[in-house]
C-alpha positions in Angstrom: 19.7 71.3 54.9 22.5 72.6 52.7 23.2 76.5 53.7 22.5 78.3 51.0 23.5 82.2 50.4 20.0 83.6 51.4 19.9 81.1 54.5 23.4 82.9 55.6 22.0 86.3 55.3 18.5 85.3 57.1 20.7 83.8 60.4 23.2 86.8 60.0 20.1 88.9 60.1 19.0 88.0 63.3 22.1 87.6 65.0 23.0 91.7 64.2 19.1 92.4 65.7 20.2 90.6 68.8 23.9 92.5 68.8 21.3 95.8 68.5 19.2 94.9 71.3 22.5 93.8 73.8 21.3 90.1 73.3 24.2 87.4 73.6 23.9 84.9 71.4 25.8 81.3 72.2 25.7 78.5 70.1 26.6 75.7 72.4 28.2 72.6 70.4 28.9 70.6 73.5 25.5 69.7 74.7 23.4 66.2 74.1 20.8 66.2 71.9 18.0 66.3 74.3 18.4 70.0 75.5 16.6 72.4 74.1 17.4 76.0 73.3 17.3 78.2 75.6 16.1 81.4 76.2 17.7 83.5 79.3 15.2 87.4 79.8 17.2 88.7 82.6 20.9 88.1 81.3 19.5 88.7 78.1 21.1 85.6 76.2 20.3 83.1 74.1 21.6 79.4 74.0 21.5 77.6 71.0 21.8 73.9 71.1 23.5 73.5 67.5 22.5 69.7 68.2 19.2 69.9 69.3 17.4 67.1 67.9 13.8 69.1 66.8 12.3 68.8 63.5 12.1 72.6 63.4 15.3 74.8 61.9 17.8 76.2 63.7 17.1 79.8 62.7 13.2 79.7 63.6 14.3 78.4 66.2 16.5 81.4 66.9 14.3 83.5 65.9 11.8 82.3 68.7 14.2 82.4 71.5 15.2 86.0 70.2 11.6 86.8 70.6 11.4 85.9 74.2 13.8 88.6 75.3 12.6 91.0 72.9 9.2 91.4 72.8 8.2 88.8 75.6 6.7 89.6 79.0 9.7 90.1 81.2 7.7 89.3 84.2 6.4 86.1 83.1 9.2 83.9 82.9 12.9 84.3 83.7 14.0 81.3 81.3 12.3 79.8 78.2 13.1 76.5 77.1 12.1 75.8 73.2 9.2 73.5 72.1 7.9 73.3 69.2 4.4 72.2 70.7 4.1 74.9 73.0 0.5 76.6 72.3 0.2 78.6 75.3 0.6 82.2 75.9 4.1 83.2 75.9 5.3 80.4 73.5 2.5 80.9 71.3 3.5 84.5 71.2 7.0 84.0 70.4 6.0 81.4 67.9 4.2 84.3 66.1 6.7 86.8 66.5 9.6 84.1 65.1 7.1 83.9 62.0 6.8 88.0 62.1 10.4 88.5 62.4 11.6 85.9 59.9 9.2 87.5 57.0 10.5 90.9 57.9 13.7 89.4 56.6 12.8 88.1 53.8 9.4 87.5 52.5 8.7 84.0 51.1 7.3 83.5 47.9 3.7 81.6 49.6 3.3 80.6 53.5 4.0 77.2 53.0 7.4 78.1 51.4 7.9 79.2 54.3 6.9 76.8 56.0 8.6 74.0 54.7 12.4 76.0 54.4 12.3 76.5 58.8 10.2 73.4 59.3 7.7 75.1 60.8 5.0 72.7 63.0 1.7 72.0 61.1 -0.4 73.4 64.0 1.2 76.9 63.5 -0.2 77.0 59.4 -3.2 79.2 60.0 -0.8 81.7 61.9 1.5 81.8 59.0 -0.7 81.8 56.7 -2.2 85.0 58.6 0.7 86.9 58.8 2.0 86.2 55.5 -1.4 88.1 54.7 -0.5 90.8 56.8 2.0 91.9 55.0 1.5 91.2 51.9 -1.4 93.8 52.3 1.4 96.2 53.8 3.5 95.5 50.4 
């Protein structure tokens, strides 16, 4: 994907919420292509695998490890590991809140838009397509 100007401002958008909220982010260029990002609550840091070979973009993917240490359940986990087929509670929440925070960013023009510019997984469409809703009534 060629970085385009909004793309920039989305990824610098989330990295100045995580300098707000003292949450470190590293974006690790030295690692194989098999380890995920990585999500660290009590340190309060965020590895990014820039070679992470995922089908889902690098800032969703951000935006859901960001999530983790933000709005997560500090109790529940010391260290999240990125999947893009986790369904379960707290990866199913941070999926969400990735979706939640990206929009509050900037709002797409229609969910699958969206979906298609982060590569969002097909099993997450009727969430997008939920909180694209949301706020769109809140516009």
């Amino acid at each position: 994907m060629i970085k385009d100007y909004l793309y920039t401002q989305i990824t610098s958008s989330l990295e100045t919420l995580a300098c707000n909220n003292d949450v470190s982010i590293v974006d690790a260029d030295d690692l194989s292509t098999n380890v995920p990002d990585t999500a660290l609550v009590n340190t309060r840091a965020v590895i990014m695998n820039k070679y992470f070979d995922v089908n889902v973009d690098y800032a969703y993917r951000l935006a859901h490890e960001l999530s983790h240490i933000l709005y997560g359940d500090h109790e529940a986990q010391a260290v999240y590991q990125f999947s893009e087929y986790g369904k379960r509670g707290e990866e199913l929440l941070a999926h969400r809140n990735a979706i939640r925070m990206l929009m509050s960013i900037e709002m797409p023009s229609n969910p699958l838009t969206f979906m298609s510019y982060y590569r969002v997984p097909a099993w997450l469409e009727n969430d997008v397509m939920r909180i694209y809703n949301e706020f769109k009534v809140v516009e």
